[in-house]
N, C-alpha and C positions, 0 to 999 in steps of 0.2 A: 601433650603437645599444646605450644602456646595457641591461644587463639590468633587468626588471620586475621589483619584489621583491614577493610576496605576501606576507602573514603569516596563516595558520589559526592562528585561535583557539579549542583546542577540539579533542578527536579521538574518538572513540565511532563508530557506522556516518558520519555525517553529514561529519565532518571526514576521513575517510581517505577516502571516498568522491571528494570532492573533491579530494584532494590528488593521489589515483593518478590521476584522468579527467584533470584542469588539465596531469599533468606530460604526460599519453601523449596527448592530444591538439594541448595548444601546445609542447612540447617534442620527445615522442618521443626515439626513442633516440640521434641525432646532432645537432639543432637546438635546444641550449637557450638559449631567448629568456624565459626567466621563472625566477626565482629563488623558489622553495616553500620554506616554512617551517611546521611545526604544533608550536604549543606548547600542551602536553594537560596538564591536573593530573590528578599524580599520587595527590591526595586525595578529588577527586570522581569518585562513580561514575556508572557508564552507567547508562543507562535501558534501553539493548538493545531498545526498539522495534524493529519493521519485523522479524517473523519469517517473515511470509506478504509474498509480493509479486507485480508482474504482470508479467505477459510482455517487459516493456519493458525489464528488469531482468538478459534476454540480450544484448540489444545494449550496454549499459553494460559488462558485462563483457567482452562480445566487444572492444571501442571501447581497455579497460583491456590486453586483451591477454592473459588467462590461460587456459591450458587448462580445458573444463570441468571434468573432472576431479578435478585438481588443486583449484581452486575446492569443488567439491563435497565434498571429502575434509576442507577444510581448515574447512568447515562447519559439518557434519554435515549437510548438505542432502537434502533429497527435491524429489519432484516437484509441480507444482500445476495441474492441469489446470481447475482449477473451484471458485467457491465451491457450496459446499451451507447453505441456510438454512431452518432449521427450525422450528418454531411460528411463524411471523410471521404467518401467514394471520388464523386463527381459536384457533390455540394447542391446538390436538387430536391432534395427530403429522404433522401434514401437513409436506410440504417440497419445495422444488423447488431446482434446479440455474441457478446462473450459468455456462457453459463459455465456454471462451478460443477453442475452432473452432468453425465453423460452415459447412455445406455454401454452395458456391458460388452467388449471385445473383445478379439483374442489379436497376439501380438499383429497378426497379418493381417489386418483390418480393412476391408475391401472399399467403406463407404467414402471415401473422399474421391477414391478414380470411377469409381459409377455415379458419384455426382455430376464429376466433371466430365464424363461422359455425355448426360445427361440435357435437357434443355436448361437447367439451372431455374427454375421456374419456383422450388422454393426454395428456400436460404438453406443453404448448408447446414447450418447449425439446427433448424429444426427438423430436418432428417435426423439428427443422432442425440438429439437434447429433447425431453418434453419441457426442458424449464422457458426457452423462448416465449410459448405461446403462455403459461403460466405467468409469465414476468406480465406481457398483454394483459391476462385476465386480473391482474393483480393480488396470484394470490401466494399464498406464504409457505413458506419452504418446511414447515414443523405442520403436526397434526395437530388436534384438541386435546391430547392426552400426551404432552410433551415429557422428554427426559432429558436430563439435563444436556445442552451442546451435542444432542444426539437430533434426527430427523431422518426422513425418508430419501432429502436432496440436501447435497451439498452446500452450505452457506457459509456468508459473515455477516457483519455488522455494518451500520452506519453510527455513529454516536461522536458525543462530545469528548473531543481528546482533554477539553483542560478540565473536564469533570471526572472525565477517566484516570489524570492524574490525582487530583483531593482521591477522588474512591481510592485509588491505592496506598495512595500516603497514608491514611487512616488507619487502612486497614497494615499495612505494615508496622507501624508507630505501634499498634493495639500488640505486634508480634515480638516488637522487639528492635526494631531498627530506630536505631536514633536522628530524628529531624533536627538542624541547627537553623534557622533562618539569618543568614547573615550575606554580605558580601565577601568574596576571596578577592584580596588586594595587593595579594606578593605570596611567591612558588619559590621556595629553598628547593636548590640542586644539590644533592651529592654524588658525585662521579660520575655525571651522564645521569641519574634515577631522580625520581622528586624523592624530597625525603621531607616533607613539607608544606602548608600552603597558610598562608596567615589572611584573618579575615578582619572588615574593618572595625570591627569592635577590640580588636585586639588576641584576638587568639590563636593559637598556632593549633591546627588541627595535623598529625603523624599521622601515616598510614603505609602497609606494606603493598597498597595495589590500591591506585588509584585510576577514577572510571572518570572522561570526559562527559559531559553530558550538557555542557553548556553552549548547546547550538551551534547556530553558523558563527560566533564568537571564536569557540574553538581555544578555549583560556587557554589549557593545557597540553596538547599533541601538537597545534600548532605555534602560539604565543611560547610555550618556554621549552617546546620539545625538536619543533621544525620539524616535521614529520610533512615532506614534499605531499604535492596535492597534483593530482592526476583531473586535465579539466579537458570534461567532455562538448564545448561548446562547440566544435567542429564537428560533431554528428546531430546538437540538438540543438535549436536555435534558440529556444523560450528562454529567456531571462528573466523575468518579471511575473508577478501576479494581483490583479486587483479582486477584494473579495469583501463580500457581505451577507447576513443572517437576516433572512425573512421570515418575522414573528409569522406564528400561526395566523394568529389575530387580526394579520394585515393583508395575508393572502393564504388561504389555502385552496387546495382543490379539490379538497373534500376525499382524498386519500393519499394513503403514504407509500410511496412505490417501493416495491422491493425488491429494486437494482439503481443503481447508479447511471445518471445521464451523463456522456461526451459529447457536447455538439459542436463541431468544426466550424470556427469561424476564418474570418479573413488573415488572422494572425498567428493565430492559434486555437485552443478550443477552450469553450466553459462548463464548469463540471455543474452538477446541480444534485443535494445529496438531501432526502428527508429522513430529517430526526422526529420524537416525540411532539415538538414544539414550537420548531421551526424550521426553515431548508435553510443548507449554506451551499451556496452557489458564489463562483468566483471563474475568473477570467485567467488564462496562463496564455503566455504573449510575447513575441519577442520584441525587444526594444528596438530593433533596429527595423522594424516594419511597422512597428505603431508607438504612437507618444502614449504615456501614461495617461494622459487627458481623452485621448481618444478608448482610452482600451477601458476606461471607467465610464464616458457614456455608453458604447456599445453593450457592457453589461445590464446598466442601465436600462437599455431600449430593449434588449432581452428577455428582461423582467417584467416587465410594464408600467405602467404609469404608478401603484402603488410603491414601487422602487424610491422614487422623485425626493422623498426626504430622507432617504438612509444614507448611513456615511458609511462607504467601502474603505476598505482599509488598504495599504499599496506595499508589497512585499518584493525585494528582490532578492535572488539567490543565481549561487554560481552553481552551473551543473558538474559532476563531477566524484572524484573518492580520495580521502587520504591512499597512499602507497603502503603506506605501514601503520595502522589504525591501534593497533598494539606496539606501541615504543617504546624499550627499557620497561618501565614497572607502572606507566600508565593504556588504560583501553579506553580509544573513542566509541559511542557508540549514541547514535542519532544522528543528529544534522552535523554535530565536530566530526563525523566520521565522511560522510557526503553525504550529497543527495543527488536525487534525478526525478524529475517533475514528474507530480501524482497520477500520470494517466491508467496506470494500472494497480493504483493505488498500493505501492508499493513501501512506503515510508517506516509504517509502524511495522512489516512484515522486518526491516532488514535492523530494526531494535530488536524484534525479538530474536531472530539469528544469533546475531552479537551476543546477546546475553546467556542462550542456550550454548552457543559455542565456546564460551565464557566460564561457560559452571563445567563442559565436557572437560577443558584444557585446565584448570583451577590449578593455578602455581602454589601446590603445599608446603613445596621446599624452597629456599632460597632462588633456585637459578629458575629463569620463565623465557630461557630466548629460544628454545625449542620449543615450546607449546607458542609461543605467540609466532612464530613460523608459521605452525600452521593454520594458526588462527587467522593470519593476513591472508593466506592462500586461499584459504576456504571464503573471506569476505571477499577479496578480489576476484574472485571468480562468479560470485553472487552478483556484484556488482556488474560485473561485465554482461553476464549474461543478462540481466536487464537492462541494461542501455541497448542491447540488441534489439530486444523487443520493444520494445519503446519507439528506437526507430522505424521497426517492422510497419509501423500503424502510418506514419509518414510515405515511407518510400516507395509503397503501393501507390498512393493518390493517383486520380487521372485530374486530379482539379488544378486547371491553366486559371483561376478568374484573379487571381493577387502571385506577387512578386515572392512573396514568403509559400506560396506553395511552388509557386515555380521550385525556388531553391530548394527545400529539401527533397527533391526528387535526383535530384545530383548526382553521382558517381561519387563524390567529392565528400557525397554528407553520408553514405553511408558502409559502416566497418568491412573489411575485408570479411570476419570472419562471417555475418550476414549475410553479404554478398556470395562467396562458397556454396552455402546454405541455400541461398536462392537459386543457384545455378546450377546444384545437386536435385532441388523440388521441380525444378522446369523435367525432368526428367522421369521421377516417382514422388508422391506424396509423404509429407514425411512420417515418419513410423519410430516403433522405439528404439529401435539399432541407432537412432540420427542423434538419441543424447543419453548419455553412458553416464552421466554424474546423478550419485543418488538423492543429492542434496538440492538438486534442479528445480527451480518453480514452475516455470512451464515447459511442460510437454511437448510433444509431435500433437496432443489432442487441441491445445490454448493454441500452437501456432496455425493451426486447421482453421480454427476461427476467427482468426485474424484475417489471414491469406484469404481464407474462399469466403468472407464475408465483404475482402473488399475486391473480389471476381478474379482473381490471381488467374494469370494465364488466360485472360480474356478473349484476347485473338486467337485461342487455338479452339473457340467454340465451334463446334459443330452443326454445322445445316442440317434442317432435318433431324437431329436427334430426337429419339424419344422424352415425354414429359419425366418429369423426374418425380418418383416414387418414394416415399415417406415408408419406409420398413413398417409392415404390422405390430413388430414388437413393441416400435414406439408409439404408433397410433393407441395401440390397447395401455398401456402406460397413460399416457395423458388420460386418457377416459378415464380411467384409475385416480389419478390424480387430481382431476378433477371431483370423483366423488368424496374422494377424502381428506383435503385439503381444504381450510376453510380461509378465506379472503386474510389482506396481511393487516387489514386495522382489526378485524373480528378478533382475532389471534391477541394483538397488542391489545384490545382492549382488556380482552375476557381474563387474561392471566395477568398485563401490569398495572390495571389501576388507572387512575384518575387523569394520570400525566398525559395518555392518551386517549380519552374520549373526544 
């Protein structure tokens, strides 16, 4: 059988992402059945998205084949046990914990309606998670005797996406995939399919299956495909993002947190992510409630006065998803495919999707309009069910103090099928029966934390309740945890070296 020619087009996290999974899972090291190629210009920059990611993010690399390590080194990675979200409630210092473990249950799981029973006195989430108070103590999710993408609690990563791209390119190039550095400047059609893309140096590169990968550009699905675009800015307001990297050297605090900050501003919220060697911290913001002038001091003034010389950089993007991400004989897969603002740092999770779903469906034979069927069904529905949550974190707020929270509390801003959801939980907490899809990223357990972190069902608290009970099990876990767990810079020092002391 002839060999399969791909063609990437396009390389930043999204296009090397793909190229290393395609080769190590249809190829591997002795069977190559597909022919990879990624042509990346050398004039456009990365956007370097996807710095915080979720746990899912091990197996991809476990799947690609590289030591943790290794990987981590090549990074500057840390760890991520948890988002932490801050002002969303009420906007008064409050915050609660989304964690990646959670102590073991059985389908009928009683802890959310005897919380809310309860006086609520402590968070939710640390009744049924010992990583909350862990994330507080700052300490790291792997023991001293680490194996590889393996630990005691559930994690991911924070790291540099455009060093996470070089590391794979490398490492791909080393396997067999061929890099071109060039521009794509004209896409040959034949009958509806690319059959073609010519680059500026003069080349015509063929290929039987070509991968978008050229961002919010969108060269190919949308430029020469029209592949309609599904826009969510009726549920999500933020348009915009100003962002910037704070050297070590210029501010540290003397440790590396191992969870991700949200802290809820006037507009929107700013995230705050520590690497090896620096934080990137950025502003996500709607235009229509703050000028970009305004939403880069605030960051600014966030950071502190060591900020005052750095140059933020100003991003905007349409929220939203292609309708058919797989069209004729090309797949979008990144930012050409959609996006929807990083708050649950969802970005690099729905690249590696695509690409896993990508090598499940692999068009061996000529015809691909049944597997790319289901290909779109499976991403659209990925897709949808994130934007759910995403809004979930919004349409809780009780914060009146700006115009941009007023609105998303709307009837208007938020999906019917959320809504359903919410009017089904007012009732019983939700449980596994409430999502039947296997391929689901969050849970009845991720929406548990969400909800009862930002007091879901407030008015129906109880006078007089009893205080609320932390289960033994997870008290003695923490204590556990606590002895065997050692701090998250201890960890990063002691195993990667120099990049972090």
């Amino acid at each position: 059988m002839a060999l399969k020619r791909v063609l990437i087009v396009g390389g930043g996290s999204a296009g090397w992402i793909t190229a290393a999974y395609m080769d190590a899972v249809l190829n591997g090291p002795r069977n190559k059945i597909i022919d990879i190629t990624v042509v990346e210009s050398p004039t456009i920059g990365r956007i370097g998205v996807g710095e915080a990611t979720v746990p899912s993010v091990r197996d991809t690399m476990r799947t690609i084949g590289v030591p943790e390590a290794d990987f981590m080194k090549a990074t500057d990675a840390t760890f991520k046990q948890a988002i932490k979200f801050a002002n969303w409630l009420d906007g008064k210092g409050e915050y609660y914990y989304h964690p990646f473990a959670r102590r073991p249950a059985g389908r009928l799981d009683r802890s959310a309606p005897k919380w809310l029973s309860s006086d609520r006195s402590v968070p939710f989430a640390n009744t049924v998670s010992v990583q909350p108070e862990l994330c507080d103590d700052g300490r790291c999710p792997k023991t001293m005797q680490p194996r590889d993408y393996h630990a005691p609690l559930s994690y991911a990563y924070h790291m540099d996406a455009e060093k996470l791209a070089d590391f794979l390119c490398d490492l791909s190039v080393k396997r067999g995939v061929k890099h071109i550095q060039d521009d794509v400047v004209a896409v040959q059609l034949e009958a509806g399919a690319i059959k073609s893309v010519t680059t500026k140096s003069g080349g015509t590169l063929e290929a039987d299956l070509f991968v978008d990968c050229t961002g919010f550009r969108s060269l190919l699905i949308n430029g020469e495909l029209g592949a309609p675009y599904i826009d969510y800015s009726q549920w999500l307001l933020c348009d915009r993002a100003v962002a910037m990297r704070v050297p070590h050297d210029l501010h540290f605090s003397g440790e590396r947190r191992p969870y991700t900050t949200a802290t809820a501003q006037d507009a929107g919220w700013i995230w705050d992510i520590g690497l090896a060697n620096r934080r990137g911290v950025g502003y996500v913001y709607s235009s229509d409630y703050m000028s970009d002038d305004e939403a880069m001091a605030t960051l600014k003034a966030f950071e502190g006065a060591h900020a005052a010389d750095l140059d933020p950089r100003q991003l905007k993007f349409r929220v939203g998803r292609r309708d058919n991400p797989w069209t004729s004989n090309c797949v979008a897969i990144g930012l050409s495919s959609g996006f929807i603002e990083p708050l649950e740092s969802t970005g690099l999770f729905l690249v590696e999707l695509a690409v896993a779903t990508l090598c499940e469906y692999f068009p061996f034979g000529e015809k691909m309009d049944v597997q790319a069927k289901r290909f779109n069904q499976i991403l659209e529905d990925r897709y949808e069910e994130i934007l759910d949550f995403i809004v979930l974190h919004y349409c809780l707020t009780r914060r009146q103090d700006t115009a941009f929270w007023q609105e998303v509390q709307k009837a208007d801003r938020i999906p019917d099928r959320l809504q359903e959801s919410l009017d089904l939980w007012r009732t019983k907490s939700p449980s596994l029966s409430d999502f039947h899809n296997g391929l689901q990223l969050f849970s009845h357990h991720t929406y548990e934390y969400v909800m009862y972190g930002m007091d879901f069902m407030w008015d129906k608290r109880r006078a007089g309740a009893a205080p609320t009970q932390t289960p033994q099990e997870v008290s003695e876990a923490l204590s556990r945890a606590r002895g065997a767990l050692p701090t998250h810079d201890e960890w990063l020092k002691a195993h990667l070296g120099s990049s972090y002391q």
